[in-house]
C-alpha positions as CSV (number, residue, x, y, z in Angstrom):
1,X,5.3,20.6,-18.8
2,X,6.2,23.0,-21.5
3,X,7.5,20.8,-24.3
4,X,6.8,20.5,-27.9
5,X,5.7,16.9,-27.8
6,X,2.6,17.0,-25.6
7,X,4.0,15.6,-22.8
8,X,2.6,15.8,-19.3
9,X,3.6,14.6,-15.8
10,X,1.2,12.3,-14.2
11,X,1.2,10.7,-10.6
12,X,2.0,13.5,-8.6
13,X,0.5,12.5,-5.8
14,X,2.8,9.2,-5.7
15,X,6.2,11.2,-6.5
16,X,7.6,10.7,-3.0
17,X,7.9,6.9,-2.0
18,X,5.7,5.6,0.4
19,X,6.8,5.6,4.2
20,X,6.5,2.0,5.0
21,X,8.0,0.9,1.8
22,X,11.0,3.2,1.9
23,X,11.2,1.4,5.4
24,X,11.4,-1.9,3.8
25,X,13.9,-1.1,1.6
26,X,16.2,0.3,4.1
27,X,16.2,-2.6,5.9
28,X,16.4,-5.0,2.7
29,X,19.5,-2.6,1.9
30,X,20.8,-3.3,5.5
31,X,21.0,-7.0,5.0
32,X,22.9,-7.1,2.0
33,X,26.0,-5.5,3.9
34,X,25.7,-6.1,7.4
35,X,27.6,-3.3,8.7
36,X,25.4,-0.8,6.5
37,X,23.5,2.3,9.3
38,X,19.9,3.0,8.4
39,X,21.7,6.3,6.4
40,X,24.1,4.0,4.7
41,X,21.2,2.2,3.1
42,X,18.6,4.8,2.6
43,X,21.7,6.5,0.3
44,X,21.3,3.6,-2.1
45,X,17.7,4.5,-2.3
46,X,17.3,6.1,-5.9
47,X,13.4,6.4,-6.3
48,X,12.4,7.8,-2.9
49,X,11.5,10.6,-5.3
50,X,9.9,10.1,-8.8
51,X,8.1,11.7,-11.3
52,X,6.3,10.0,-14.3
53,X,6.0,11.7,-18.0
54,X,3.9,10.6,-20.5
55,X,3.6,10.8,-24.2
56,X,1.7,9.7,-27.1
57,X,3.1,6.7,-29.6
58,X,3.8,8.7,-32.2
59,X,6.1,11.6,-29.7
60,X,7.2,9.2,-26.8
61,X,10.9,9.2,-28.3
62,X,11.1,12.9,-29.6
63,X,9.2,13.7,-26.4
64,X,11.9,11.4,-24.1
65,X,15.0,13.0,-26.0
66,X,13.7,16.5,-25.0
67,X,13.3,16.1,-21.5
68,X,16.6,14.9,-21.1
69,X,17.9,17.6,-23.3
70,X,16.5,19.9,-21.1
71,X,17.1,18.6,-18.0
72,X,20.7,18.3,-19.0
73,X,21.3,21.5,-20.1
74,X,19.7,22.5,-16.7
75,X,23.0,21.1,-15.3
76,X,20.7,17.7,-14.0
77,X,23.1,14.4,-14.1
78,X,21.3,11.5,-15.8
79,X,23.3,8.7,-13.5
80,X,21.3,4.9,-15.4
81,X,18.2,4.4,-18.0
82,X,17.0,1.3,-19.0
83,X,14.9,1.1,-21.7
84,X,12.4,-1.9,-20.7
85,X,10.2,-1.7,-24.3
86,X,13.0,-3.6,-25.7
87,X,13.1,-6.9,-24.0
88,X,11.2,-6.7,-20.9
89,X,8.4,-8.9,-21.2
90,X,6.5,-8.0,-17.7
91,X,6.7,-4.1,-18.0
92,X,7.3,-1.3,-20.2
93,X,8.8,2.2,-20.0
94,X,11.6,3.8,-19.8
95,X,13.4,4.3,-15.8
96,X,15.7,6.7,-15.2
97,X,18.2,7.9,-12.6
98,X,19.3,11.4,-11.8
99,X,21.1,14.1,-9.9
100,X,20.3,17.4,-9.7
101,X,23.1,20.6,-9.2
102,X,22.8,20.2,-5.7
103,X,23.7,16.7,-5.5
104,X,19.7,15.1,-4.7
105,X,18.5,12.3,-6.5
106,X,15.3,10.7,-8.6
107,X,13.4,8.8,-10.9
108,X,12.0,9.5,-13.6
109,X,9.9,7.4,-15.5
110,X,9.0,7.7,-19.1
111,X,5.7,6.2,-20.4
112,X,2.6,6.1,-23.0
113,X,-0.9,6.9,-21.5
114,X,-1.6,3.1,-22.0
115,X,1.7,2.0,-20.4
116,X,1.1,3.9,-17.6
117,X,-2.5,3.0,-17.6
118,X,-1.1,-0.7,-17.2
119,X,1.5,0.0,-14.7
120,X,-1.0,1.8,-12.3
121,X,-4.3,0.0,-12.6
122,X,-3.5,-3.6,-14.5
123,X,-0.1,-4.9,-13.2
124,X,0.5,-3.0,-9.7
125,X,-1.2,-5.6,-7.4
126,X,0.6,-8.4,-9.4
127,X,3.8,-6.3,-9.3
128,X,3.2,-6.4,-5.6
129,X,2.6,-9.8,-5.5
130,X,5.5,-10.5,-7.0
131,X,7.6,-9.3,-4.3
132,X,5.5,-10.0,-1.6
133,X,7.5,-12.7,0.7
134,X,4.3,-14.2,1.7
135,X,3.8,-15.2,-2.1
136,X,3.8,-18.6,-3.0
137,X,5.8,-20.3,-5.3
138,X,2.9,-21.6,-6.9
139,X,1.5,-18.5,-7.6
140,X,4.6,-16.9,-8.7
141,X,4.2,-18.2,-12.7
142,X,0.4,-16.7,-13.0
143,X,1.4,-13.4,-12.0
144,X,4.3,-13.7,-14.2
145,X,1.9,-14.8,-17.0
146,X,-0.6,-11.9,-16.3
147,X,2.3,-9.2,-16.2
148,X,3.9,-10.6,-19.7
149,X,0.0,-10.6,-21.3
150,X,-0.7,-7.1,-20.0
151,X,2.9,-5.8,-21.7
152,X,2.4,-7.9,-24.5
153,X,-0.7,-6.1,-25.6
154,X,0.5,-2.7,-25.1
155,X,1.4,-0.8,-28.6
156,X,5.1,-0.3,-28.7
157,X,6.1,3.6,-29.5
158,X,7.2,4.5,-32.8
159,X,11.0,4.1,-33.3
160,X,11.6,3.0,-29.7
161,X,14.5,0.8,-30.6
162,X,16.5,4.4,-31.3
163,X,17.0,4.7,-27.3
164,X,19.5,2.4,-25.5
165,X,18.5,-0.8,-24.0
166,X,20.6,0.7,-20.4
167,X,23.0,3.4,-19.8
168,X,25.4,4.1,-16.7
169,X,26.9,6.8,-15.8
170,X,29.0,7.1,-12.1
């Protein structure tokens, strides 16, 4: 948490992906190829492990450019970003993919204090409800419609069109 643009991790105690859900997305992974193991499936699992920075408006894309400097020059692998400030309407942040030396993976999510504040206390049950099977169709546009007026109010980071909209790398 050493950086020079006040950044700070935040979430620890949600950095490793809940049991049940990693569960459920093994098993969603297992039914898109239907000769996929359990191991097969939890290898396409990229946020089992995630950590969550945050920075100010005014630092957010300085602050962003520096961890990845960093973790870079570290020898870490940055493997997809997508920027979702730019033309998400229900969320916003920044997800990232890596790999570290020894071949591991995570997330990392970039974010402001309010965007974060929004992901983790506004939108998260609607998030949920989103892709909850047992959620009706009917109810599908209001939580749609919630997400995009929560995002819609938060304050976009100063010069946040500078990052790319996505990035792959294999």
């Amino acid at each position: 948490q050493d950086n020079p643009y006040g950044g700070y991790l935040v979430g620890l105690d949600h950095r490793l992906k809940g049991e049940d859900r990693l569960k459920e997305k093994i098993v969603d992974r297992m039914g898109v190829k239907v000769d996929a193991s359990p191991a097969d499936a939890a290898r396409t699992i990229n946020d089992a492990v995630r950590y969550t920075f945050c920075f100010g408006n005014d630092e957010y894309v300085r602050g962003h450019g520096d961890v990845r400097q960093r973790l870079e020059l570290a020898g870490y692998k940055m493997t997809y970003s997508e920027n979702h400030w730019l033309d998400d309407p229900q969320y916003k942040g920044i997800n990232s993919r890596w790999e570290t030396p020894g071949g591991g993976r995570f997330e990392l999510q970039f974010h402001t204090q309010e965007s974060f504040y929004a992901k983790e206390q506004l939108t998260h049950r609607s998030y949920n409800r989103l892709r909850s099977p047992d959620t009706s169709w009917d109810e599908l546009p209001e939580l749609e419609a919630y997400q995009c007026t929560v995002s819609g109010a938060l304050p976009e980071p100063a010069g946040i069109a500078a990052i790319p909209r996505r990035e792959e790398r294999i």
